[in-house]
C-alpha positions as CSV (number, residue, x, y, z in Angstrom):
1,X,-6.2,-19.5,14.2
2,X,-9.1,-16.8,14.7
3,X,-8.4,-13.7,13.2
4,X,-8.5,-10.3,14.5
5,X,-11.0,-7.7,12.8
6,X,-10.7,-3.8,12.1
7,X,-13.2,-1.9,14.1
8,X,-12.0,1.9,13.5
9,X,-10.0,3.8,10.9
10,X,-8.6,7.2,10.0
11,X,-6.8,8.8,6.8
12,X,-5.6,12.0,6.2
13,X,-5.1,13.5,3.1
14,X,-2.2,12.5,1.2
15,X,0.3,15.0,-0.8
16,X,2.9,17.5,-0.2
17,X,1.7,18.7,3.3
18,X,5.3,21.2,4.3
19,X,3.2,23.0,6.8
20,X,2.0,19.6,8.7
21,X,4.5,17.6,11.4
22,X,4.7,14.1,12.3
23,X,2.5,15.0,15.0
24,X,-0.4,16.4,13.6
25,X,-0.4,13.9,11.2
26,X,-0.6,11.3,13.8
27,X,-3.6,13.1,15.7
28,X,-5.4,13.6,12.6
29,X,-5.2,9.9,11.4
30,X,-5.7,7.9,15.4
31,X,-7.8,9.9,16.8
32,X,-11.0,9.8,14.0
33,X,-9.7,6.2,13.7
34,X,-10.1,5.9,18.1
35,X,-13.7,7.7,18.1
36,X,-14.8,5.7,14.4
37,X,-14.1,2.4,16.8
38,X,-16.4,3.8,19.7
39,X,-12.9,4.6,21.9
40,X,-11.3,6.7,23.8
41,X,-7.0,7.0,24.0
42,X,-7.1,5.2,27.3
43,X,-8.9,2.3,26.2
44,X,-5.9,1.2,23.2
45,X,-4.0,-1.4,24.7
46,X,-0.5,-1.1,22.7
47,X,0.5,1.1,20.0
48,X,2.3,0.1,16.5
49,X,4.0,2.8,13.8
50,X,5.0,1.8,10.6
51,X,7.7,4.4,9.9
52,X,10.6,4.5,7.5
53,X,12.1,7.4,7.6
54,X,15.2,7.0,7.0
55,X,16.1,10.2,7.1
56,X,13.2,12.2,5.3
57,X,12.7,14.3,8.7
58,X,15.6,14.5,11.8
59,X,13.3,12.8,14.6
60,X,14.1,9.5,15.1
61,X,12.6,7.4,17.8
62,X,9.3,7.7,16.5
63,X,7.1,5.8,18.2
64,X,7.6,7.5,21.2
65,X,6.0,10.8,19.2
66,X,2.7,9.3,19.6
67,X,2.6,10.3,23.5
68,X,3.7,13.9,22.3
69,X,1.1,14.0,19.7
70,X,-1.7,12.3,22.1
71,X,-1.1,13.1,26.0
72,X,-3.0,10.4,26.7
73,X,-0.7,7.8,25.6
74,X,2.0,8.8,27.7
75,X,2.5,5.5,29.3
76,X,1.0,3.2,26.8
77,X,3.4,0.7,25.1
78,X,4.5,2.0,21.5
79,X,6.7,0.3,19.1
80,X,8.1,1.2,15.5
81,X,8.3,-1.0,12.6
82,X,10.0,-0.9,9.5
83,X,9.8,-3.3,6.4
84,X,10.8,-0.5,3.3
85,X,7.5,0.1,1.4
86,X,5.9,-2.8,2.9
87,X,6.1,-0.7,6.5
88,X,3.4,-0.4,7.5
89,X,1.9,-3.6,6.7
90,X,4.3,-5.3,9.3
91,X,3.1,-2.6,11.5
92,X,0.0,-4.4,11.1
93,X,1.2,-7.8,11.7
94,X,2.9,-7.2,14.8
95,X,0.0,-5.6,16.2
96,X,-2.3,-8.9,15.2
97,X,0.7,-10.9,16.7
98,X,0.0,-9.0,20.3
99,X,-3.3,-9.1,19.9
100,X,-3.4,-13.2,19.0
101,X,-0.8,-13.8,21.9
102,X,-3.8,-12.5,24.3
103,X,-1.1,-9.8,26.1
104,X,-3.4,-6.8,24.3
105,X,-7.1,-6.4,23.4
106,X,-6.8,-3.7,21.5
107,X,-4.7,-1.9,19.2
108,X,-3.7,1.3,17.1
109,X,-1.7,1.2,13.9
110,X,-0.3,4.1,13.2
111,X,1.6,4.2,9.7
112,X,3.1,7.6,8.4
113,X,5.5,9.5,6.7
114,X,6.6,12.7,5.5
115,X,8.8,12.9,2.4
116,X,8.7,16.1,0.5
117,X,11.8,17.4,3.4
118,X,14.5,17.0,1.1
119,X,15.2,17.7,-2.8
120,X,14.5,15.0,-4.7
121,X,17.8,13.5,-5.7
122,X,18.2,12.9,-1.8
123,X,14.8,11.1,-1.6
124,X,16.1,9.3,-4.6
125,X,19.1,8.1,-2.7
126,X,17.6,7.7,0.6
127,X,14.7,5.1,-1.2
128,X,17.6,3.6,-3.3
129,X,18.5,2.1,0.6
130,X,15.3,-0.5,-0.3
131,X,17.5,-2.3,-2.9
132,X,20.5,-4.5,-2.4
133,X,22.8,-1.5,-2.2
134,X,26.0,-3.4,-2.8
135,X,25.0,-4.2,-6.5
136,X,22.2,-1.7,-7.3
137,X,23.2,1.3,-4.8
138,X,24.4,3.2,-7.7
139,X,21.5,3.0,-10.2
140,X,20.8,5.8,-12.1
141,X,17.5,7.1,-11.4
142,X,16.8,5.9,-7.8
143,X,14.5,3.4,-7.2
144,X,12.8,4.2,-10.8
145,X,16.2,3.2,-12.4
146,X,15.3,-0.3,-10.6
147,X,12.1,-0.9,-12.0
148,X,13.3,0.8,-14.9
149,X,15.9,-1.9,-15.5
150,X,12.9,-4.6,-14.6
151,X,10.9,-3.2,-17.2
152,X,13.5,-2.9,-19.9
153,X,14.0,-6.6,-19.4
154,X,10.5,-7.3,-19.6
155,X,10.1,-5.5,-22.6
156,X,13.3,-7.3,-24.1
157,X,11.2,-10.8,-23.2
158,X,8.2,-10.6,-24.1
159,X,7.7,-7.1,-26.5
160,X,6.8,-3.4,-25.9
161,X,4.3,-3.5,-23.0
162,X,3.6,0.5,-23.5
163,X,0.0,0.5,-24.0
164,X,-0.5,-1.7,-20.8
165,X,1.5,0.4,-18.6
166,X,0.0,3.6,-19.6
167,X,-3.7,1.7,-19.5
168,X,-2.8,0.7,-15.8
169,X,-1.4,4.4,-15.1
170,X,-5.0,6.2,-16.7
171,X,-7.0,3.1,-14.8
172,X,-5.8,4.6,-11.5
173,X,-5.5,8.0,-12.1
174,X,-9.4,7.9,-13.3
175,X,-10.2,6.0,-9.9
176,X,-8.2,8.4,-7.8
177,X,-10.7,10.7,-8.9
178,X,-13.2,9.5,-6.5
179,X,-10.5,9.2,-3.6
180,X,-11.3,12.1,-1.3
181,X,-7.5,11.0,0.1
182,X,-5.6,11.4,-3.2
183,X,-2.9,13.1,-3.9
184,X,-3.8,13.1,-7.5
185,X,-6.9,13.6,-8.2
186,X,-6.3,14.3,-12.3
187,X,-8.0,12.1,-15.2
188,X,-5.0,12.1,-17.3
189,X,-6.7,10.0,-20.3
190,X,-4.6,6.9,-22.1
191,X,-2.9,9.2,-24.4
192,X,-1.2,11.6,-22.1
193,X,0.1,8.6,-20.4
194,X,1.2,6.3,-23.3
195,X,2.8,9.5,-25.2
196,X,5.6,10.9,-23.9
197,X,5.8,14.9,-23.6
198,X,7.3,17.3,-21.9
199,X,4.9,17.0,-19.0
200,X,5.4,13.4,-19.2
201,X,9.0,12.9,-20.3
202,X,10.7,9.1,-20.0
203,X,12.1,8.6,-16.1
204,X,14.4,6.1,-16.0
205,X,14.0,2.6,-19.1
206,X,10.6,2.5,-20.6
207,X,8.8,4.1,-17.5
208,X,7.7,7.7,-18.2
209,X,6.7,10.1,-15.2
210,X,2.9,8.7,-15.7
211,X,4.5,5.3,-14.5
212,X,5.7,6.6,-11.3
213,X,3.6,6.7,-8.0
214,X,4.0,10.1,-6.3
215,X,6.5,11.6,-3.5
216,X,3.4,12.0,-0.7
217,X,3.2,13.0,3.0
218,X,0.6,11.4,5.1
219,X,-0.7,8.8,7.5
220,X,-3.4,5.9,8.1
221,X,-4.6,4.7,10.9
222,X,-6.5,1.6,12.3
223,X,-8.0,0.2,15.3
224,X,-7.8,-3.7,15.8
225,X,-9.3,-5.9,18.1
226,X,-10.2,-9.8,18.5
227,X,-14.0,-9.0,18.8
228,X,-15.4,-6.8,16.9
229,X,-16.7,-3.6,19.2
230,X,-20.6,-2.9,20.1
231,X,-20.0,0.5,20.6
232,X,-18.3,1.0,16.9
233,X,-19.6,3.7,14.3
234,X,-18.1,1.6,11.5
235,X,-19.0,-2.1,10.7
236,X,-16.2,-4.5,11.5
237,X,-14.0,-6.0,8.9
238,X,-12.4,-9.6,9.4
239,X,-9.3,-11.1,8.2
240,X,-9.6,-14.3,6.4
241,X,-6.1,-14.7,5.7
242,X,-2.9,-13.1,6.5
243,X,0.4,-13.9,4.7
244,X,4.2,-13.1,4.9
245,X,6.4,-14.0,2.0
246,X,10.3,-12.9,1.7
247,X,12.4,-12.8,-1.0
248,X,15.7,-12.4,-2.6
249,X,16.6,-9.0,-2.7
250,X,19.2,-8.8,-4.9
251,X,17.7,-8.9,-8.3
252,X,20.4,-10.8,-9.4
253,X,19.5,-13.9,-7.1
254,X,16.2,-14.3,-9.6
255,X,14.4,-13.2,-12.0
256,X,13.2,-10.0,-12.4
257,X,10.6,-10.0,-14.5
258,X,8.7,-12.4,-12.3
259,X,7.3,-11.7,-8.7
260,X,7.6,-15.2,-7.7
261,X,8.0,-14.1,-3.8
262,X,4.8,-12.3,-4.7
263,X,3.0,-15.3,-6.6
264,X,3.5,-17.5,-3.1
265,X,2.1,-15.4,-1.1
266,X,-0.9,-15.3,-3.2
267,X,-1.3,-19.0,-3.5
268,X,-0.6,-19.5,0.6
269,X,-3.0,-16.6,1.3
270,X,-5.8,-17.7,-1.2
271,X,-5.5,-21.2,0.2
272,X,-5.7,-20.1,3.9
273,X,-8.5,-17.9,3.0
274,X,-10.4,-20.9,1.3
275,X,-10.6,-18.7,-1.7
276,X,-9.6,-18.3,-5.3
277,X,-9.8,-14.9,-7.5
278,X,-13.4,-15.6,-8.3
279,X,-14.7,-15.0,-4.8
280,X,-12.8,-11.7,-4.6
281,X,-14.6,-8.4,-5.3
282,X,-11.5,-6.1,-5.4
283,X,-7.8,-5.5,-4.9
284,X,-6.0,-3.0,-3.2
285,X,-2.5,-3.8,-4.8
286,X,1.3,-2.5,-4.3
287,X,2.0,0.0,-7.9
288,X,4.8,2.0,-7.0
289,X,5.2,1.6,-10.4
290,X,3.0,0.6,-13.6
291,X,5.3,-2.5,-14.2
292,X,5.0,-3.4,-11.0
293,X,0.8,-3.8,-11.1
294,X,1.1,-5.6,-14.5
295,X,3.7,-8.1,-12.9
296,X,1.3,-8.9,-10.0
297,X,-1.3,-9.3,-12.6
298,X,0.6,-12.5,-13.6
299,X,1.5,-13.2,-10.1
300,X,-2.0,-13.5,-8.8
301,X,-2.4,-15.8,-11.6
302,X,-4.6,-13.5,-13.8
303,X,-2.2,-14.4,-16.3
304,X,1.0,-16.3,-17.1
305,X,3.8,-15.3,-17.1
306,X,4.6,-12.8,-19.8
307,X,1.0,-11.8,-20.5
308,X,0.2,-9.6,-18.0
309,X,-0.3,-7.1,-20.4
310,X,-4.0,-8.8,-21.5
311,X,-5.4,-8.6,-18.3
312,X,-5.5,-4.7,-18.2
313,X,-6.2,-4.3,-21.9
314,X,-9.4,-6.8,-22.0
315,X,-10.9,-4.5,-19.4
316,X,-10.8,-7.4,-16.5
317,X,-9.2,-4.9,-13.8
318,X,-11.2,-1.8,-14.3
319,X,-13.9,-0.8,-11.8
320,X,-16.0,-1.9,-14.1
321,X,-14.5,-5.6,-14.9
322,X,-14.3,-9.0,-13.6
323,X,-11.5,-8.2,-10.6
324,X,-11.3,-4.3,-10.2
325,X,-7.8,-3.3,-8.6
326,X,-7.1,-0.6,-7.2
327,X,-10.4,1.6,-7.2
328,X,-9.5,4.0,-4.7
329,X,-6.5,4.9,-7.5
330,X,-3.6,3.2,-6.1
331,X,-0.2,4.2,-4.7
332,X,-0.1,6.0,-8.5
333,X,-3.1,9.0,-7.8
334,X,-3.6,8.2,-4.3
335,X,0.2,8.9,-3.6
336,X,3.1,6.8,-1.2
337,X,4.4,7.8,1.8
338,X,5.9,4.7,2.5
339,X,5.4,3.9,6.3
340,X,1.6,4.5,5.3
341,X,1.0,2.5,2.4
342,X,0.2,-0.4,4.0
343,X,-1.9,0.9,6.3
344,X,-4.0,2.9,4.0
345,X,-4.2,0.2,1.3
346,X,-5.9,-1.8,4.4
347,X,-8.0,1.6,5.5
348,X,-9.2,2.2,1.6
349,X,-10.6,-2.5,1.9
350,X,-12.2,-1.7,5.4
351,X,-14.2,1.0,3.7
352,X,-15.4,-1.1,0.5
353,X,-15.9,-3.8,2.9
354,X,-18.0,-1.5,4.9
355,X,-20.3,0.0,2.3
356,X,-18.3,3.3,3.2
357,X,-16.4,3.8,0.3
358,X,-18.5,6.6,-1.2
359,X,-18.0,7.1,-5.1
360,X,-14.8,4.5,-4.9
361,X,-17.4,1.8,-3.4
362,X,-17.8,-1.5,-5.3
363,X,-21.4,-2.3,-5.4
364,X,-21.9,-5.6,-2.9
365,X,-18.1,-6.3,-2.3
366,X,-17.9,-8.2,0.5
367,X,-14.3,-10.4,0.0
368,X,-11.7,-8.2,-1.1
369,X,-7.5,-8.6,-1.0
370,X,-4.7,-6.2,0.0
371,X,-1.1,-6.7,-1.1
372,X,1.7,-4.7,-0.2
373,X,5.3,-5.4,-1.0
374,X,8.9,-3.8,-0.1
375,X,11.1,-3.4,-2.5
376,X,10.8,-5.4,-6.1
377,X,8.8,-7.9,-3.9
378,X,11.3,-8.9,-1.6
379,X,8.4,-8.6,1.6
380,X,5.6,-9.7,0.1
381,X,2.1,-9.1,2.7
382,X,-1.0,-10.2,1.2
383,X,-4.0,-9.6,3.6
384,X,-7.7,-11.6,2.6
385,X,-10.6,-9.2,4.1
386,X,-13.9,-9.7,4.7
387,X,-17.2,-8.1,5.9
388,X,-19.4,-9.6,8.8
C-alpha cells in the first residue's frame, strides 16, 4: 500500500500554559504547520484531533473548536479521536485512513491538551480512567501507582534496576536540553535522579519523581498528504511502515513486566518496513515513565527479556550510541499532554528526518521509528519514517 508523507508541521511549547485556551493552542500549532506545508486553511481537505480530555477542561465536542479557533474551517469536516495516551497517534491513523481511501488529499492533525485545570489528585484520578478500572481503579498513586506496581515486580524478577531508571531519566532530561519545546529543560545529572531527596522523593514503588514524565499543556500539529507538496518549506517525510497492536488491558490478563503487545508491533512494523534496528538512526519512544523506556528496550529486541537494564547502561541509547532514543528528551523533559504525544513524538522524527532538528538533530539520520502506546501498552502504534 503507498504510504502517505508529512509535508508541514507545528509545535508549541509544552508546560503549564494557565493563561493559553484550547483555541490558541490549536492556532499556534496548524497554522505554522498549514504555511510550513506551502498552504492555506482552505486547501486542508479534513481535519483530525487527538484529544482526551476527559475532563481536564469543561468543552467537550472538541473538534468542532477548530472552526472557532480558525474561521476558515467553518465548514470543513473535523473529527475527534481518542486512544488514552496513544491519542493522538490514532489521530494520525485515521487521517492516513482518509487519505489512503482517496475521499481527502490532504489533511491536518491536530493533537492537544491542557492538563494543569485541576489539582493533581483529580488529574490523578481522571488518568487512572486509562487502566482497567474494575481491578486497578483504586491504585494508590494514579497511574504512577500502576507502573509503580510494574516496576516493583520487575525489580522482584530480575533485581534492583535503580541505576538504569535513573540513567534513562538523566539521558532525557540532558537531551531535553536541546528541545526548544520542552517543558523541562533541566540537566538533572545521574545522581539527583538515582538518589532520592527531598526534591526527588519516592512516587509511588521504586519510581521517584525523576521517573515520572511531566503534567504538560500543549499541542502538535501536522499536515499529511499522498504526494509530497512542491510548494512546501519543509522537506517531506515518508512512512515506511505503520502498525496498530492491541492488548490486554487488565494487567492481570498478562504479564506485566513484559510489553509483549509492544514487542509485536515492533516485529510487524520492522518487517513491513523491510527493516531491522540496524537501519534505524533514532527513536522517538513512549516513557511516561522510566520503566516503561527500559521495558521497550527489551521489546524492540535490544535486549531479552529481563535485561533491559544493559542497554542504557552500555551507552547504546544515548545520542551518542548505537540507537539513540529519544533525543529531543522524551515525554520525561519534553513533557505529556496526552492527546499531543503522539503527534509531537511524529513532529520531533519529521524534523530529524528533515535535517531541521537544530541542536537535537542526529547527524545523517535518515530512517528513524516513533512508538507510542496507551496505557501499559494496551494500544501499541509504532510508526517507520523516512526522508526522501
Amino acid at each position: 500500500m503507498k504510504q502517505p508523507y508529512i509535508v508541514g508541521w507545528g509545535h508549541t511549547p509544552f508546560g503549564k500554559l494557565d493563561n493559553i485556551d484550547l483555541e490558541q493552542l490549536i492556532r499556534d500549532a496548524a497554522l505554522p504547520a498549514i504555511e510550513s506545508a506551502g498552504l492555506e486553511p482552505s486547501d486542508i481537505d479534513g481535519i483530525f484531533v487527538g484529544h482526551f480530555g476527559a475532563g481536564f477542561v469543561p468543552q467537550d465536542f472538541s473538534a468542532a473548536l477548530l472552526g472557532v479557533a480558525i474561521p476558515e474551517f467553518r465548514h470543513t469536516p473535523a473529527v475527534r479521536m481518542e486512544n488514552a495516551c496513544a491519542t493522538g497517534s490514532a489521530a494520525i491513523w485515521a487521517a492516513m485512513d482518509a487519505l489512503a481511501s482517496g475521499r481527502i488529499k490532504r489533511a491536518l492533525v491536530v493533537g492537544m491538551e491542557k492538563m494543569n485545570t485541576l489539582p493533581n489528585q483529580q488529574i490523578g484520578e481522571i488518568l487512572l480512567k486509562a487502566s482497567y478500572f474494575k481491578e486497578e481503579g483504586d491504585t494508590p498513586g494514579g497511574f504512577a501507582g500502576v507502573f509503580g506496581q510494574i516496576a516493583s515486580q520487575y525489580f522482584e524478577r530480575f533485581g534492583d534496576q535503580s541505576d538504569a531508571l535513573a540513567a534513562i531519566s538523566a539521558k532525557n532530561h540532558a537531551n531535553g536540553m536541546h528541545n526548544p519545546y520542552a517543558h523541562m529543560k533541566r540537566d538533572f545529572g545521574f545522581d539527583f535522579c538515582r538518589n532520592p531527596s527531598e526534591k526527588n522523593p519516592f512516587v509511588a514503588g521504586p519510581l521517584k519523581r525523576s521517573d515520572c514524565s511531566l503534567v504538560s499543556d500543549g499541542a502538535a500539529a501536522l499536515v499529511l498528504s499522498m504526494e509530497p507538496l512542491a510548494g512546501a518549506k519543509v522537506p517531506a517525510v515518508r512512512w515506511r511502515s505503520r502498525t496498530h497492536v492491541n492488548e490486554f488491558l487488565p494487567l492481570s490478563r498478562r504479564d506485566p513486566t513484559k510489553f509483549e503487545g509492544a514487542a509485536l508491533a515492533w516485529q510487524k512494523g520492522l518487517a513491513a518496513a523491510n527493516n531491522t534496528l540496524n537501519d534505524l538512526h533514532f527513536v522517538e519512544t513512549h516513557d511516561c515513565f522510566t520503566i516503561a523506556e527500559m521495558l521497550e528496550y527489551e521489546a524492540m529486541g535490544l535486549a531479552p527479556h529481563g535485561q533491559g537494564a544493559r542497554v542504557i547502561l552500555d551507552g547504546v541509547t544515548r545520542k551518542d550510541g548505537k540507537l539513540p532514543v529519544n533525543p529531543s528528551g522524551g515525554l520525561k523533559s519534553r513533557g505529556h499532554p496526552i492527546g499531543a504525544t503522539g503527534v509531537s513524538q511524529h513532529v520531533m522524527a519529521a524534523m530529524q528526518l528533515a535535517g531541521q532538528a537544530g541542536d537535537m538533530q542526529i547527524r545523517g539520520a535518515n530512517v528513524g521509528a516513533v512508538f507510542n502506546m496507551g496505557g501499559a501498552s494496551v494500544a501499541n502504534y509504532l510508526s517507520i519514517l523516512e526522508s526522501t
